[in-house]
VOZASE-911502 format. One record per residue: x, y, z of N, C-alpha, C, CB in turn. Coordinates in pm, 1 decimal, always signed. Glycine has a CB too. Example, Ala and Ser with C-alpha at 12.3 -4.5 7.8 and 13.67 -1.06 7.14 Angstrom:
2
<kolnu><n_px>+1319.0</n_px><n_py>-569.0</n_py><n_pz>+780.0</n_pz><ca_px>+1230.0</ca_px><ca_py>-450.0</ca_py><ca_pz>+780.0</ca_pz><c_px>+1320.0</c_px><c_py>-330.0</c_py><c_pz>+780.0</c_pz><cb_px>+1130.8</cb_px><cb_py>-447.3</cb_py><cb_pz>+904.6</cb_pz></kolnu>
<kolnu><n_px>+1285.0</n_px><n_py>-225.0</n_py><n_pz>+708.0</n_pz><ca_px>+1367.0</ca_px><ca_py>-106.0</ca_py><ca_pz>+714.0</ca_pz><c_px>+1290.0</c_px><c_py>+3.0</c_py><c_pz>+787.0</c_pz><cb_px>+1408.4</cb_px><cb_py>-59.8</cb_py><cb_pz>+572.5</cb_pz></kolnu>
This chain:
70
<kolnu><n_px>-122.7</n_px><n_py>+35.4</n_py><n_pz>-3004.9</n_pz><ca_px>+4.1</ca_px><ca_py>+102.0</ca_py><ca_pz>-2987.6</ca_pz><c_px>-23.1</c_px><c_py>+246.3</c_py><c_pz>-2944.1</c_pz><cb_px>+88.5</cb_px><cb_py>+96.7</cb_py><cb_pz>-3118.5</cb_pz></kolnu>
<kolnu><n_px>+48.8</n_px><n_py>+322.7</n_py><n_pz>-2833.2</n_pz><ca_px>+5.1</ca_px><ca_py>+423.5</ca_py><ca_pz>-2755.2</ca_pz><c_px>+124.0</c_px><c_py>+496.6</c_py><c_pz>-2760.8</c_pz><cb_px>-47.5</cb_px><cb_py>+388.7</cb_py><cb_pz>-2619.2</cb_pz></kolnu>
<kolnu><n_px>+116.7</n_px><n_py>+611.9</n_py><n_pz>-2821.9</n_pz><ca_px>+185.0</ca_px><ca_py>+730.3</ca_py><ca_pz>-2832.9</ca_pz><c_px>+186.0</c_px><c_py>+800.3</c_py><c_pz>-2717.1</c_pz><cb_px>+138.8</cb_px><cb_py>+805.9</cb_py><cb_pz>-2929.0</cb_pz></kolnu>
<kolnu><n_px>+125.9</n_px><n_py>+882.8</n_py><n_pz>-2678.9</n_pz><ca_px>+111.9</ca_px><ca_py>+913.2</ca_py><ca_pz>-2550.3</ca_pz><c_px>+42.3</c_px><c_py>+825.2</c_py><c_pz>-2456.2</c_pz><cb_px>+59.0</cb_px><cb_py>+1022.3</cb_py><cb_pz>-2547.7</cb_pz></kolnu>
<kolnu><n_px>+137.8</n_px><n_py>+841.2</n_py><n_pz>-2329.7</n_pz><ca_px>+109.4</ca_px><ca_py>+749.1</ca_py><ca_pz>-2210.4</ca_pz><c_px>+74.4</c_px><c_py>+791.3</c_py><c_pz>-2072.8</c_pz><cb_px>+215.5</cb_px><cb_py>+675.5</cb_py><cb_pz>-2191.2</cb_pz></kolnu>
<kolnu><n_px>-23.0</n_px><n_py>+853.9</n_py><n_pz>-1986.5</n_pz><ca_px>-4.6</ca_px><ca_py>+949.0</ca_py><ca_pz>-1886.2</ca_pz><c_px>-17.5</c_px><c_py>+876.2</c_py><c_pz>-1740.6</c_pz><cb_px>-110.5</cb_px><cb_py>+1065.6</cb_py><cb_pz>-1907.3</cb_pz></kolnu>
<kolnu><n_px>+94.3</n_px><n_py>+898.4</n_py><n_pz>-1715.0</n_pz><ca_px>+78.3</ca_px><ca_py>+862.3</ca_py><ca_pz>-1546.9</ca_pz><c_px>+3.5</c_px><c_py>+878.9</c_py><c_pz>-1432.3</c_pz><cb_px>+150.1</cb_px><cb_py>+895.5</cb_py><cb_pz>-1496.1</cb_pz></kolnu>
<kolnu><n_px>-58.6</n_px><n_py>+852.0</n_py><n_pz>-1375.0</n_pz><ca_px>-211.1</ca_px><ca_py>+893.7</ca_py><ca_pz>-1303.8</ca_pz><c_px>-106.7</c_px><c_py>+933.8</c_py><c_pz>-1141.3</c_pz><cb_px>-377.1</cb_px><cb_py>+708.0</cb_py><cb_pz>-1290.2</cb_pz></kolnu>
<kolnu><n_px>-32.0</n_px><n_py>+946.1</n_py><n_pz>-1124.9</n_pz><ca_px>+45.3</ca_px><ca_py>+922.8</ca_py><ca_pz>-985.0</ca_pz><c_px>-51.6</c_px><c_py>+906.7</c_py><c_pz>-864.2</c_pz><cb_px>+144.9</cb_px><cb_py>+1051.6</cb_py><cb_pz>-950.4</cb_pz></kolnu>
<kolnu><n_px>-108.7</n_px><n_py>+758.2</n_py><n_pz>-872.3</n_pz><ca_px>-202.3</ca_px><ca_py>+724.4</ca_py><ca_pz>-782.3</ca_pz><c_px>-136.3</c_px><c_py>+618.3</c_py><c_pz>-699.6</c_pz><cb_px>-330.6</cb_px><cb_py>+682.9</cb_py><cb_pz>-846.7</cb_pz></kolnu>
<kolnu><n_px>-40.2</n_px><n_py>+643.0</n_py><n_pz>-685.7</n_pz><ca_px>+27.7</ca_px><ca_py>+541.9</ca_py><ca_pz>-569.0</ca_pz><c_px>+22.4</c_px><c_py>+591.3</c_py><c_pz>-404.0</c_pz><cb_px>+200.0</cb_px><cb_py>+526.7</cb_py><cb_pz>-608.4</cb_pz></kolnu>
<kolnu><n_px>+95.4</n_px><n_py>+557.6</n_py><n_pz>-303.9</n_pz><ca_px>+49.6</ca_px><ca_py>+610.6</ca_py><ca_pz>-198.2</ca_pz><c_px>+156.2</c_px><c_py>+709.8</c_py><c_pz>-161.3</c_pz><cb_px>+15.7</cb_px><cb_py>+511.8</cb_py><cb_pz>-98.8</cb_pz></kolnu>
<kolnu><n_px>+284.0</n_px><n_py>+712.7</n_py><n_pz>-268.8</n_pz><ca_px>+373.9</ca_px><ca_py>+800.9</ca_py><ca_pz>-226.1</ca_pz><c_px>+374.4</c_px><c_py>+872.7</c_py><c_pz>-391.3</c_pz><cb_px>+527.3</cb_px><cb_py>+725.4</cb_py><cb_pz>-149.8</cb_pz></kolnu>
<kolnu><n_px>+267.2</n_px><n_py>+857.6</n_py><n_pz>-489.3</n_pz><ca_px>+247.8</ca_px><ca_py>+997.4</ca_py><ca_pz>-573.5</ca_pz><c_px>+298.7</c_px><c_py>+894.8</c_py><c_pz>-719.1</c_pz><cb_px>+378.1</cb_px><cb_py>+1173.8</cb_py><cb_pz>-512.7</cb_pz></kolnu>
<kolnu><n_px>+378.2</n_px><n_py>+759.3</n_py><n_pz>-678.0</n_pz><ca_px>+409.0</ca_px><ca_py>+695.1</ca_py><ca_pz>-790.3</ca_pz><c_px>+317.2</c_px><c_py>+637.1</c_py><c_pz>-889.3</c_pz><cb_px>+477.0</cb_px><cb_py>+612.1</cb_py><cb_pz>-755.8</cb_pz></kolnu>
<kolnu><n_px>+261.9</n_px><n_py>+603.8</n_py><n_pz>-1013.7</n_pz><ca_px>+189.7</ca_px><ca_py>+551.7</ca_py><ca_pz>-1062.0</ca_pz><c_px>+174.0</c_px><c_py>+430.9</c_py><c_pz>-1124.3</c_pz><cb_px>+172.3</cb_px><cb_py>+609.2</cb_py><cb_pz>-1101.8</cb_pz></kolnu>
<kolnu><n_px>+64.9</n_px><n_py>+373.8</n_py><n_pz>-1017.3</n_pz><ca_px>-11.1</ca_px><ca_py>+259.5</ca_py><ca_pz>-998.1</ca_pz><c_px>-68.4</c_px><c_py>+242.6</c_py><c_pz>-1107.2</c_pz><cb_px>-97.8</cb_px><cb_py>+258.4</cb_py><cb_pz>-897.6</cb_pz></kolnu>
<kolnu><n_px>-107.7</n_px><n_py>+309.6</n_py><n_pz>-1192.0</n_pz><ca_px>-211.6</ca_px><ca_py>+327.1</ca_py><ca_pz>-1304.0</ca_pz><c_px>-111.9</c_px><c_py>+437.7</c_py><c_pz>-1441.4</c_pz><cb_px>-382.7</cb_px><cb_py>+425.3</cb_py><cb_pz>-1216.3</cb_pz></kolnu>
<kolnu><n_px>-185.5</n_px><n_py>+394.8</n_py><n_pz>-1527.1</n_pz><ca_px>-157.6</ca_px><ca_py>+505.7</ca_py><ca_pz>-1614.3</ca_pz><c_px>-254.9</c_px><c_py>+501.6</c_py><c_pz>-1718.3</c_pz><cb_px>-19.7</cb_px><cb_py>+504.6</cb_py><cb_pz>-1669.7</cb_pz></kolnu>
<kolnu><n_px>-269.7</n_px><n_py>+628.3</n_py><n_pz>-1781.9</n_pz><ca_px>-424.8</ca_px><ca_py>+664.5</ca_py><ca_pz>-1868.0</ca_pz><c_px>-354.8</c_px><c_py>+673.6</c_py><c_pz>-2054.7</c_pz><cb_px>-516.0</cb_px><cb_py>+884.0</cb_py><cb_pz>-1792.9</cb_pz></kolnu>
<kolnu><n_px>-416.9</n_px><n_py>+565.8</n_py><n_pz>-2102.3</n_pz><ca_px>-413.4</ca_px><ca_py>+545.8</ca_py><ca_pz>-2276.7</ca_pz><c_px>-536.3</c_px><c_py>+608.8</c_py><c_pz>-2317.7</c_pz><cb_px>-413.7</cb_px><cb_py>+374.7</cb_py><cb_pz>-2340.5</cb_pz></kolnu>
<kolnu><n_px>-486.7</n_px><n_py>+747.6</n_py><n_pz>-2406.2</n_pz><ca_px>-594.3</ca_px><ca_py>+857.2</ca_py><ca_pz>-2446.0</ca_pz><c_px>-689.3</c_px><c_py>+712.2</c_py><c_pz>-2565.1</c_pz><cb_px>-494.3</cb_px><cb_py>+1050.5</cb_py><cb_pz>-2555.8</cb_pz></kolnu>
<kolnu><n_px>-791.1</n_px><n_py>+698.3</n_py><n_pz>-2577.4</n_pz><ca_px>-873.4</ca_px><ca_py>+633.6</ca_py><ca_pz>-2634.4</ca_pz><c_px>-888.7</c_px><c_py>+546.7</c_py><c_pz>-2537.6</c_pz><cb_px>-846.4</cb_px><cb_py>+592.3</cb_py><cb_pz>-2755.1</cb_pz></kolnu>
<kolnu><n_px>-809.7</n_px><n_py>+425.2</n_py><n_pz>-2454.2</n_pz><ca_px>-877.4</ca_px><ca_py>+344.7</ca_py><ca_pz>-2397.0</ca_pz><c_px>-850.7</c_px><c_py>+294.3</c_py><c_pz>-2284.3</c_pz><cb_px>-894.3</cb_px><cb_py>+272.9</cb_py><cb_pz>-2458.0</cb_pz></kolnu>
<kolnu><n_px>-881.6</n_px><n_py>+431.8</n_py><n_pz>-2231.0</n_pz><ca_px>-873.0</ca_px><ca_py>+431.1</ca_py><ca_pz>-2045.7</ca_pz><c_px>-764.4</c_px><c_py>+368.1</c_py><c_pz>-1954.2</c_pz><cb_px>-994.5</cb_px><cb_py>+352.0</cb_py><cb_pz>-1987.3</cb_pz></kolnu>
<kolnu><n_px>-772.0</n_px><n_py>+382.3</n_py><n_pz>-1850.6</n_pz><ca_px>-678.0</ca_px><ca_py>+338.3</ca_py><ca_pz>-1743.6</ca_pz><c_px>-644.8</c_px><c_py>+243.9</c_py><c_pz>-1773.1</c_pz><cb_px>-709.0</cb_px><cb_py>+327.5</cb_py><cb_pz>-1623.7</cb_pz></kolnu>
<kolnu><n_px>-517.0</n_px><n_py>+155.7</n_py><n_pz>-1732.5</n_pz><ca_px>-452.2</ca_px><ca_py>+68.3</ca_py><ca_pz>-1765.7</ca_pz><c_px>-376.8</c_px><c_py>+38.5</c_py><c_pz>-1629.7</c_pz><cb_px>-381.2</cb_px><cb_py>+100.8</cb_py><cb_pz>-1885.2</cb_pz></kolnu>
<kolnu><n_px>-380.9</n_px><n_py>-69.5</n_py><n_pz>-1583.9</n_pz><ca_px>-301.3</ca_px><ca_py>-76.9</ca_py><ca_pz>-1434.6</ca_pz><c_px>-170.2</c_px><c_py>-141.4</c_py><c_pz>-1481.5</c_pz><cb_px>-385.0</cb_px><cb_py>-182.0</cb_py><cb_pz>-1300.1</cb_pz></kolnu>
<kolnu><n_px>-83.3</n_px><n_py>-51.7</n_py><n_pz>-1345.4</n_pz><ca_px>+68.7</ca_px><ca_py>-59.4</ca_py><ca_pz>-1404.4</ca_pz><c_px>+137.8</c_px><c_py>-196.0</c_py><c_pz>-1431.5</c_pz><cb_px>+163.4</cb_px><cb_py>+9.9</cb_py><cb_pz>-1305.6</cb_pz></kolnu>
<kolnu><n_px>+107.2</n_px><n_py>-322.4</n_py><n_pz>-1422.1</n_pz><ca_px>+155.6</ca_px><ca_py>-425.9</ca_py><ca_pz>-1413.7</ca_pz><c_px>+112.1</c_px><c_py>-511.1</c_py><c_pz>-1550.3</c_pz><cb_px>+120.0</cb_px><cb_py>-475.1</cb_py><cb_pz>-1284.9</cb_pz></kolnu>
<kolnu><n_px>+36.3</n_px><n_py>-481.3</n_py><n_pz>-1578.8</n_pz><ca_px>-27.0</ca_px><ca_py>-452.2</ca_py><ca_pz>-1742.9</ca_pz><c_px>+34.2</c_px><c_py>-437.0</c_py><c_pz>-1851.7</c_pz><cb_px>-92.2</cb_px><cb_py>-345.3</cb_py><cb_pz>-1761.4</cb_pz></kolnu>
<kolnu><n_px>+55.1</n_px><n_py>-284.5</n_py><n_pz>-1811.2</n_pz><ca_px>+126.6</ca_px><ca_py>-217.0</ca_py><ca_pz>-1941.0</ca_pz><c_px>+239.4</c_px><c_py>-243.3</c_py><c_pz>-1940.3</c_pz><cb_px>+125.9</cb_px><cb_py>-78.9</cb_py><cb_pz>-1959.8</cb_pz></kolnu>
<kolnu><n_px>+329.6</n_px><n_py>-278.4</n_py><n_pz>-1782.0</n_pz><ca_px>+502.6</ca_px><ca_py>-333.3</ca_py><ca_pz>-1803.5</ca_pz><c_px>+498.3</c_px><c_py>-459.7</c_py><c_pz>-1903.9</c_pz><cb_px>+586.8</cb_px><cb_py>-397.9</cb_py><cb_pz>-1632.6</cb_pz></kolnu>
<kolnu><n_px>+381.9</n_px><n_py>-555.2</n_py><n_pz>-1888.7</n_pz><ca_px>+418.5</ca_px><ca_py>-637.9</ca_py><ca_pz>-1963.2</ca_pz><c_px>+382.4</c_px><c_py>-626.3</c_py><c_pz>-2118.3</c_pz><cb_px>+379.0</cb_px><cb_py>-740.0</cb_py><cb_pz>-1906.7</cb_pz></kolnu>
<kolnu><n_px>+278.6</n_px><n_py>-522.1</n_py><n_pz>-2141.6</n_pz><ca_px>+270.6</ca_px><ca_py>-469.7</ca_py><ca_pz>-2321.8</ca_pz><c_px>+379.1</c_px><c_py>-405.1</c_py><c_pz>-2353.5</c_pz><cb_px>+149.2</cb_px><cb_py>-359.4</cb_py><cb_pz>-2370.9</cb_pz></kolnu>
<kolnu><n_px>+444.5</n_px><n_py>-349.0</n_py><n_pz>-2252.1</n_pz><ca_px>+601.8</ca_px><ca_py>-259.3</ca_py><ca_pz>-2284.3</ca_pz><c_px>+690.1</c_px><c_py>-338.8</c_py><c_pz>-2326.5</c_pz><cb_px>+680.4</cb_px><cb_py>-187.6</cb_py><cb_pz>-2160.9</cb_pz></kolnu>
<kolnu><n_px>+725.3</n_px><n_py>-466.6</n_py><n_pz>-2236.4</n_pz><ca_px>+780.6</ca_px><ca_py>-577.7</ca_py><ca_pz>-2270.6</ca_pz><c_px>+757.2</c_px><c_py>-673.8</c_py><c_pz>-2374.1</c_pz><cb_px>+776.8</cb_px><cb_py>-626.8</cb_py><cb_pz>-2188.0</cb_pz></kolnu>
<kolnu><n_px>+645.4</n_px><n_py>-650.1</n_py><n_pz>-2402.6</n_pz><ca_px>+592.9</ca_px><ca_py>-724.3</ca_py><ca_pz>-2558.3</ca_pz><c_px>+655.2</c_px><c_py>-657.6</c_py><c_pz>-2659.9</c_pz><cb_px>+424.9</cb_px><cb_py>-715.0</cb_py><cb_pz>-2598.3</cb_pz></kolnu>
<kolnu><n_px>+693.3</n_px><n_py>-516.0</n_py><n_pz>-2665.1</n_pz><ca_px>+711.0</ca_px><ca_py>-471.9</ca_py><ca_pz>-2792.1</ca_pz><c_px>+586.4</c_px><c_py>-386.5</c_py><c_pz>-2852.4</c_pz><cb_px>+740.6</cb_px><cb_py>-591.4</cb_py><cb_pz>-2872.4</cb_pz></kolnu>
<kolnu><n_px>+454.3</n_px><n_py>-361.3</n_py><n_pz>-2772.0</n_pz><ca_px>+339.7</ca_px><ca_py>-311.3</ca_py><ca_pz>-2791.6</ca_pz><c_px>+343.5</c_px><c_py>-171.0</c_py><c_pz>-2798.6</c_pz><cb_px>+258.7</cb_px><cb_py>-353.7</cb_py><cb_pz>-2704.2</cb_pz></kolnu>
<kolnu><n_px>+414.0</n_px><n_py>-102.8</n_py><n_pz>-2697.2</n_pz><ca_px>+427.0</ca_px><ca_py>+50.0</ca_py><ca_pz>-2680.7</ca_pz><c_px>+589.3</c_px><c_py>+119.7</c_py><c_pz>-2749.0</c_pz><cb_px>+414.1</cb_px><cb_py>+78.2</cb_py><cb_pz>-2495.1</cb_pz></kolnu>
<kolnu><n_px>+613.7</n_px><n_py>+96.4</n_py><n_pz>-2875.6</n_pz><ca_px>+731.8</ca_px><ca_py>+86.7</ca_py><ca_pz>-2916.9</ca_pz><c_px>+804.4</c_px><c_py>+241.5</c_py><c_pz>-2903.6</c_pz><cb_px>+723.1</cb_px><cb_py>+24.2</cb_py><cb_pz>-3058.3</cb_pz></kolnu>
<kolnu><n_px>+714.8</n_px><n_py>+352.4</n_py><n_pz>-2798.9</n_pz><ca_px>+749.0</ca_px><ca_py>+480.2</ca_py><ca_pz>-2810.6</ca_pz><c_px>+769.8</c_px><c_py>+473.1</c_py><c_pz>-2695.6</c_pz><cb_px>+672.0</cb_px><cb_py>+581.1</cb_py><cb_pz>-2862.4</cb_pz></kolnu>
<kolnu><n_px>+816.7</n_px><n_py>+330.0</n_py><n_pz>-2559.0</n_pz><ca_px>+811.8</ca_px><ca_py>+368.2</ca_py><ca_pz>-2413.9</ca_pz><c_px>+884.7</c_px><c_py>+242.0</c_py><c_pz>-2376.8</c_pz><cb_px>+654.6</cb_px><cb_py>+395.5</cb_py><cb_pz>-2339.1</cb_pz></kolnu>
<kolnu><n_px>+935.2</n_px><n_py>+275.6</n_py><n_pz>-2283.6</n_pz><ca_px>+987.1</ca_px><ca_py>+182.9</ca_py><ca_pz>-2195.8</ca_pz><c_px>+999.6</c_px><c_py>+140.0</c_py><c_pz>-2034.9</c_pz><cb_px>+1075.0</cb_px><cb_py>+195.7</cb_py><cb_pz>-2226.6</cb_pz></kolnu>
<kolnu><n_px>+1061.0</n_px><n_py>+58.4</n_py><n_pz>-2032.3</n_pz><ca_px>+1043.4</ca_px><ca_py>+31.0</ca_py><ca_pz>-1857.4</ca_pz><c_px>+1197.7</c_px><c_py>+9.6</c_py><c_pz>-1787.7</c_pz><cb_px>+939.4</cb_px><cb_py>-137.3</cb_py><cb_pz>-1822.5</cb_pz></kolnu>
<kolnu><n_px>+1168.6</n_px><n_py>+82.0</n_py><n_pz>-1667.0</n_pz><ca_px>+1251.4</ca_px><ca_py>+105.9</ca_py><ca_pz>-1564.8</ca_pz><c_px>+1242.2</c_px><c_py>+45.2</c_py><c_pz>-1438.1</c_pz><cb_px>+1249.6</cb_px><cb_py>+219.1</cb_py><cb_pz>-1547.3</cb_pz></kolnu>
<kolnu><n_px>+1346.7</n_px><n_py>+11.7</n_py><n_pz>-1365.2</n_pz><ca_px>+1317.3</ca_px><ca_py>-52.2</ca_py><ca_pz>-1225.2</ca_pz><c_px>+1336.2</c_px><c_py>+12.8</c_py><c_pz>-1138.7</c_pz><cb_px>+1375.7</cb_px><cb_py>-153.9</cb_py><cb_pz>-1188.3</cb_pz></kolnu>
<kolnu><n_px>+1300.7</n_px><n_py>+93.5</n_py><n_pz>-1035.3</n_pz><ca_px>+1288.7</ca_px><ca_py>+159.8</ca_py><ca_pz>-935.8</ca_pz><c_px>+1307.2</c_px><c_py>+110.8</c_py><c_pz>-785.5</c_pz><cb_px>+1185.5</cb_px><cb_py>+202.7</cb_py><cb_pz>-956.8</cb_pz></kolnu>
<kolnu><n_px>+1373.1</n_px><n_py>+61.9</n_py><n_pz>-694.7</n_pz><ca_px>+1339.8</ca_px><ca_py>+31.4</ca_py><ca_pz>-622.2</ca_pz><c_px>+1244.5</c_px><c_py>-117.7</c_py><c_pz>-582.2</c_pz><cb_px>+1316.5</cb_px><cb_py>+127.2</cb_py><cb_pz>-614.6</cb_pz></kolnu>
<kolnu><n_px>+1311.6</n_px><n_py>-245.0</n_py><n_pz>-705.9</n_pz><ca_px>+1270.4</ca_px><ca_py>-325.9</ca_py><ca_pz>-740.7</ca_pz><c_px>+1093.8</c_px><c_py>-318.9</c_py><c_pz>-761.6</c_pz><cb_px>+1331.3</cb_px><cb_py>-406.5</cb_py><cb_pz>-664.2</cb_pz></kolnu>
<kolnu><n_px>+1032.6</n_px><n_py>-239.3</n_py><n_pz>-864.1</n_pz><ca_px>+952.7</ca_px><ca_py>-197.2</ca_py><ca_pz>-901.3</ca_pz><c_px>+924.8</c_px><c_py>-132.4</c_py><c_pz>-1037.9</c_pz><cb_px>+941.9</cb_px><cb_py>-150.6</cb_py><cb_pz>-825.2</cb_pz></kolnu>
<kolnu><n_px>+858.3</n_px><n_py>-201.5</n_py><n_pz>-1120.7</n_pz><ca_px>+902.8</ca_px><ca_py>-152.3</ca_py><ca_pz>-1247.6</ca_pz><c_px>+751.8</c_px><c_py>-55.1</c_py><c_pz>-1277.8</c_pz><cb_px>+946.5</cb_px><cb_py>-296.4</cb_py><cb_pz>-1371.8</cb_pz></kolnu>
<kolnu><n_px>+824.4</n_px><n_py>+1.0</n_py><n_pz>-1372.7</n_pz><ca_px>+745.2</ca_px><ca_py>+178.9</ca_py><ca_pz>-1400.2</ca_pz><c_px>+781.6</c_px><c_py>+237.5</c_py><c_pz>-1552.7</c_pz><cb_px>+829.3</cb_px><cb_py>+324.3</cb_py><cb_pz>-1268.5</cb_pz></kolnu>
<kolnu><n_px>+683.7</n_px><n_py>+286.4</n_py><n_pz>-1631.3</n_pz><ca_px>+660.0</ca_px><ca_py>+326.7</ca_py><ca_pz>-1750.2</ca_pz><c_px>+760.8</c_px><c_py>+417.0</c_py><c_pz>-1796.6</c_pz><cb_px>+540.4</cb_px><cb_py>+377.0</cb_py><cb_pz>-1756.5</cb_pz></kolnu>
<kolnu><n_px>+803.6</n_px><n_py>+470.7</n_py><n_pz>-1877.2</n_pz><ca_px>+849.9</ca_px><ca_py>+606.7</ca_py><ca_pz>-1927.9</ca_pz><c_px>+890.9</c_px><c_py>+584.5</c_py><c_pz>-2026.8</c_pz><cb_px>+939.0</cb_px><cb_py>+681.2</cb_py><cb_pz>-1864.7</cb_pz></kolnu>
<kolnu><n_px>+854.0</n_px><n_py>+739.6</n_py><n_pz>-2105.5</n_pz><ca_px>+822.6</ca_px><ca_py>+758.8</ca_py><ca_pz>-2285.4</ca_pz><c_px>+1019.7</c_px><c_py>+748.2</c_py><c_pz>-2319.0</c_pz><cb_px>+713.1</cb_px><cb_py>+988.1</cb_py><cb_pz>-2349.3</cb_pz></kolnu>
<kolnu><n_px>+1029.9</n_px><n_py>+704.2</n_py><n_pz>-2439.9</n_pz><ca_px>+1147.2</ca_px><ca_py>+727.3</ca_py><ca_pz>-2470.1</ca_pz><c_px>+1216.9</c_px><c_py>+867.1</c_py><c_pz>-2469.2</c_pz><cb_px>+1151.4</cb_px><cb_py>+677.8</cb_py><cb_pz>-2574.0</cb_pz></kolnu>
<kolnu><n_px>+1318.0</n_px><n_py>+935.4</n_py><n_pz>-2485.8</n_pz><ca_px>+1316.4</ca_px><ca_py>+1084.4</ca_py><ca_pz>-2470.5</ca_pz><c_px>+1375.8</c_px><c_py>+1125.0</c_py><c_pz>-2570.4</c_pz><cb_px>+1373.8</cb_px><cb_py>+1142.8</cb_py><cb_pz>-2355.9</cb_pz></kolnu>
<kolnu><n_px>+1266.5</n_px><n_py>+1263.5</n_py><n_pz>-2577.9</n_pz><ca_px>+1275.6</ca_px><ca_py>+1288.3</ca_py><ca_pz>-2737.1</ca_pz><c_px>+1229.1</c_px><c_py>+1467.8</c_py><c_pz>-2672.0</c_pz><cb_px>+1130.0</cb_px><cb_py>+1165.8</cb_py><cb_pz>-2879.0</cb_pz></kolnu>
<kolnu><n_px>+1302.6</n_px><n_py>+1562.1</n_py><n_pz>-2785.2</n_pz><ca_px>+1298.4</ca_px><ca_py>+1706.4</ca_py><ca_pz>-2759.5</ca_pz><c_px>+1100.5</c_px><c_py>+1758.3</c_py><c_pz>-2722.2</c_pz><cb_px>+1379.4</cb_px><cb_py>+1789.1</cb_py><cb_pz>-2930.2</cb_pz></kolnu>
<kolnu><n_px>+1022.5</n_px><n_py>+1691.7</n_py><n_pz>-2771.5</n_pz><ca_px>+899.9</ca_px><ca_py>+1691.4</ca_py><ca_pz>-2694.0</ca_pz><c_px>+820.6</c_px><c_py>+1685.5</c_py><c_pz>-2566.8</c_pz><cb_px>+870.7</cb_px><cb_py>+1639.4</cb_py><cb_pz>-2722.8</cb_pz></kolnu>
<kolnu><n_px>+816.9</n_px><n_py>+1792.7</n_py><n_pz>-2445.4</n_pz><ca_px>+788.8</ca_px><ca_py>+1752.2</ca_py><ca_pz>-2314.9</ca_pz><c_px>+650.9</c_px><c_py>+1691.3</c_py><c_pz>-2341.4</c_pz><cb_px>+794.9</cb_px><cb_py>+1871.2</cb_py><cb_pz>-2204.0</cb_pz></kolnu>
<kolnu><n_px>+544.6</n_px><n_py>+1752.3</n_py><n_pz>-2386.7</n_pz><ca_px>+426.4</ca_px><ca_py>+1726.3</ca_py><ca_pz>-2398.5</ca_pz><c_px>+397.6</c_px><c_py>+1543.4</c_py><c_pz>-2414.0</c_pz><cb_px>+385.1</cb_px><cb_py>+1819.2</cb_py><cb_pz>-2518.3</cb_pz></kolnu>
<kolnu><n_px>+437.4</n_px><n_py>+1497.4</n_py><n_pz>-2442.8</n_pz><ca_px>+461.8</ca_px><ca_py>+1292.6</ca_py><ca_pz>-2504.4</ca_pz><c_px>+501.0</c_px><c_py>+1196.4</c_py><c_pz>-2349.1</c_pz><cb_px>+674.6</cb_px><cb_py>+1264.4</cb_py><cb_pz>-2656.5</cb_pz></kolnu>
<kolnu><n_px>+602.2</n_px><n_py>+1315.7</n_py><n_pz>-2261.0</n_pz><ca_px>+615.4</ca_px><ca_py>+1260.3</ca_py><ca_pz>-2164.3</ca_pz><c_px>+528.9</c_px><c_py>+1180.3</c_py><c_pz>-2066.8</c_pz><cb_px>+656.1</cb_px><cb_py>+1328.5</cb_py><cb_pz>-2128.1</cb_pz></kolnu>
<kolnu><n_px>+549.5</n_px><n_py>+1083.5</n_py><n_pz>-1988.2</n_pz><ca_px>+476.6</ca_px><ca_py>+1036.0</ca_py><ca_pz>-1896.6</ca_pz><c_px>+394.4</c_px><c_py>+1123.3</c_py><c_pz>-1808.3</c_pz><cb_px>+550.7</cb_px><cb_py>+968.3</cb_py><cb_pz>-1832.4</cb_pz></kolnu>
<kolnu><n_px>+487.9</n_px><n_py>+1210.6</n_py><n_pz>-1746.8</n_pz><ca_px>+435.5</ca_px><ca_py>+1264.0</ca_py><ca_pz>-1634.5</ca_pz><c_px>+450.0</c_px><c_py>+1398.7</c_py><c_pz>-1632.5</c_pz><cb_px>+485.5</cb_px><cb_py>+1211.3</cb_py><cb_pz>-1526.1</cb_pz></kolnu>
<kolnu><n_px>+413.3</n_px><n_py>+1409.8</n_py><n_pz>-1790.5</n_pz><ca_px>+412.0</ca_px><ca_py>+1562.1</ca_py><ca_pz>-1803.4</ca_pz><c_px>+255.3</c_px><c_py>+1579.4</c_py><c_pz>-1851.9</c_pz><cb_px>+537.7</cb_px><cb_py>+1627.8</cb_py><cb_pz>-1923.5</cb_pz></kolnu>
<kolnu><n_px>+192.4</n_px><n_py>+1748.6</n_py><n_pz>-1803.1</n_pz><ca_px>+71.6</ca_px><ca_py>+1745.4</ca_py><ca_pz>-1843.4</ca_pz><c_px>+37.8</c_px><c_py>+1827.5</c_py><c_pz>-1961.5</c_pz><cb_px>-0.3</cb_px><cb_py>+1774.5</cb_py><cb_pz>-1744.1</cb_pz></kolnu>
């Protein structure tokens, strides 16, 4: 279970393809939609973009926790 979640924005237009779990490394995005969807990351959720689904932390007065904040 991953508290913080960081977005690598390694896509080809800056979106992220990947995202980095502090203890156990990169995680490719199609992955973690479906541990999100398990109920695994119970501090994050998933969004559809442009029929494309994509990570983001629940929102809470903390920027630092954010996805795609550094």
């Amino acid at each position: 279970m991953a508290k913080n979640i960081r977005g690598n924005k390694d896509g080809k237009n800056g979106e992220n393809d990947s995202y980095t779990i502090p203890g156990r490394g990169v995680v490719d995005r199609e992955q973690l939609v479906r541990e999100i969807e398990a109920g695994k990351h119970p501090s994050h959720h998933v969004v559809t973009i442009n029929g494309e689904a994509y990570v983001r932390s629940n929102p809470d007065a903390t920027d630092s926790n954010n996805v795609n904040k550094q």
